[in-house]
LOSE-865951 format. One record per residue (C-alpha): residue number from 1; z, x, y. Coordinates in Angstrom, 3 decimals. Example, Ala and Ser with C-alpha at 12.3 -4.5 7.8 and 13.67 -1.06 7.14 Angstrom:
2
+-----+----------+----------+----------+
! seq !       pz !       px !       py !
+-----+----------+----------+----------+
!   1 !    7.800 !   12.300 !   -4.500 !
!   2 !    7.140 !   13.670 !   -1.060 !
+-----+----------+----------+----------+
//
This chain:
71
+-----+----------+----------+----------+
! seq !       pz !       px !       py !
+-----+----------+----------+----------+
!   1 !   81.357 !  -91.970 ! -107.917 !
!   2 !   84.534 !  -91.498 ! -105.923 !
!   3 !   87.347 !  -89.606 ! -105.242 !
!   4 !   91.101 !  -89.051 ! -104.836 !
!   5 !   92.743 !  -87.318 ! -102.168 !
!   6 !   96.743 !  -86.212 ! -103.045 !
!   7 !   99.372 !  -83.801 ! -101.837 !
!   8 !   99.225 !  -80.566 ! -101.362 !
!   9 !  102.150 !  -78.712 ! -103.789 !
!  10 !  104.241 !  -78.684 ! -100.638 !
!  11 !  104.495 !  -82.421 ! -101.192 !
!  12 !  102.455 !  -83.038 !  -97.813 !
!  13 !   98.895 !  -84.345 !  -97.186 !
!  14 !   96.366 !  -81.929 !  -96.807 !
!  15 !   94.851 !  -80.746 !  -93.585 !
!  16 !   91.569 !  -80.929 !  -92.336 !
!  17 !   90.041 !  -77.747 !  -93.950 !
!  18 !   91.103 !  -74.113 !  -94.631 !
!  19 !   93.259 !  -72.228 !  -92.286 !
!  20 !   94.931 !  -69.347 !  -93.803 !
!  21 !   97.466 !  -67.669 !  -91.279 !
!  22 !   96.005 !  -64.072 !  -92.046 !
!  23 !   93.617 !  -62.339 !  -94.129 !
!  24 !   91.495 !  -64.095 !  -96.918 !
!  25 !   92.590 !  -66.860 !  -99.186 !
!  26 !   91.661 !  -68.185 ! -101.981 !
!  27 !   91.114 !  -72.069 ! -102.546 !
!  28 !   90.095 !  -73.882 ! -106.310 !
!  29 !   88.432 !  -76.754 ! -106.418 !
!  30 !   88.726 !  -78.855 ! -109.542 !
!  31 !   86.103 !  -81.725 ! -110.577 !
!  32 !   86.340 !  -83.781 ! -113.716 !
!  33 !   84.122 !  -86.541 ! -115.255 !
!  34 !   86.133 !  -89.442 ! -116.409 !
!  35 !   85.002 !  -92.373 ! -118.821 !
!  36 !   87.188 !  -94.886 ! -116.438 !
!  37 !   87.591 !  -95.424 ! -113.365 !
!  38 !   91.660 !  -94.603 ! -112.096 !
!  39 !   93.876 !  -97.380 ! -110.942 !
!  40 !   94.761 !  -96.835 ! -106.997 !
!  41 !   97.489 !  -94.435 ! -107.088 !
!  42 !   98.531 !  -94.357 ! -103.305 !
!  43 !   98.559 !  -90.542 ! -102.529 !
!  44 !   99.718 !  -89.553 ! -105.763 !
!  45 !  101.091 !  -86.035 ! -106.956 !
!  46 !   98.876 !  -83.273 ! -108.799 !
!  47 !  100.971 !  -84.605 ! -111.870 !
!  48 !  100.588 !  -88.351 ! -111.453 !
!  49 !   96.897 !  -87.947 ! -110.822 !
!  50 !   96.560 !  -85.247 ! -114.442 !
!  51 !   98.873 !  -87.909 ! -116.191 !
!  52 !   96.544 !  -90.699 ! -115.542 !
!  53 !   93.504 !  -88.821 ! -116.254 !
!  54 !   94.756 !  -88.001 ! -119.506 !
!  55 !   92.616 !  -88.741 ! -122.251 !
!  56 !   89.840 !  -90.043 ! -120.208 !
!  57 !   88.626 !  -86.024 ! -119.153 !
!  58 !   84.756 !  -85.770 ! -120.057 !
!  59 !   84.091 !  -82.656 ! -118.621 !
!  60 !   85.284 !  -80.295 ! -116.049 !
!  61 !   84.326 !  -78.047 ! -113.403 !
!  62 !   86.374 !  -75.127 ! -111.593 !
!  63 !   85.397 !  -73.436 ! -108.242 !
!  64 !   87.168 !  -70.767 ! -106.646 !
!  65 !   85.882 !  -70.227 ! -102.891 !
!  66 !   87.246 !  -67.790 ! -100.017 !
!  67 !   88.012 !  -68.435 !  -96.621 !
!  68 !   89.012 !  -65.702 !  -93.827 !
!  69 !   89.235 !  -66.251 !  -90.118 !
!  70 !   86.749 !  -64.558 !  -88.063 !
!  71 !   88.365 !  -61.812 !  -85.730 !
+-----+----------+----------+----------+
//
């Protein structure tokens, strides 16, 4: 098992964790099976990561959790 760590769709590496600036937000979380293991793509784009899992997708999970600040 292992996993791959892009950019954010600001184009910038993501942070250490949730930090919304107010109120509640909502993050996804995507996990997907694969019947290969990916090349190393350096810290590849959403895109370049779904183009080289294309046609190698055995299944697929979707979580959607909340984070707020406490007060």
């Amino acid at each position: 098992m292992s996993r791959l760590l892009g950019l954010l769709a600001a184009g910038r590496p993501p942070a250490g964790g949730p930090c919304p600036p107010i109120g509640r937000h909502r993050y996804f979380f995507k996990l997907y099976a694969l019947d290969t293991v990916l090349p190393d793509l350096g810290t590849p784009t959403q895109a370049q990561v779904e183009a080289a899992m294309k046609g190698h997708v055995l299944e697929q999970a979707e979580l959607m959790g909340t984070y707020q600040k406490g007060r």
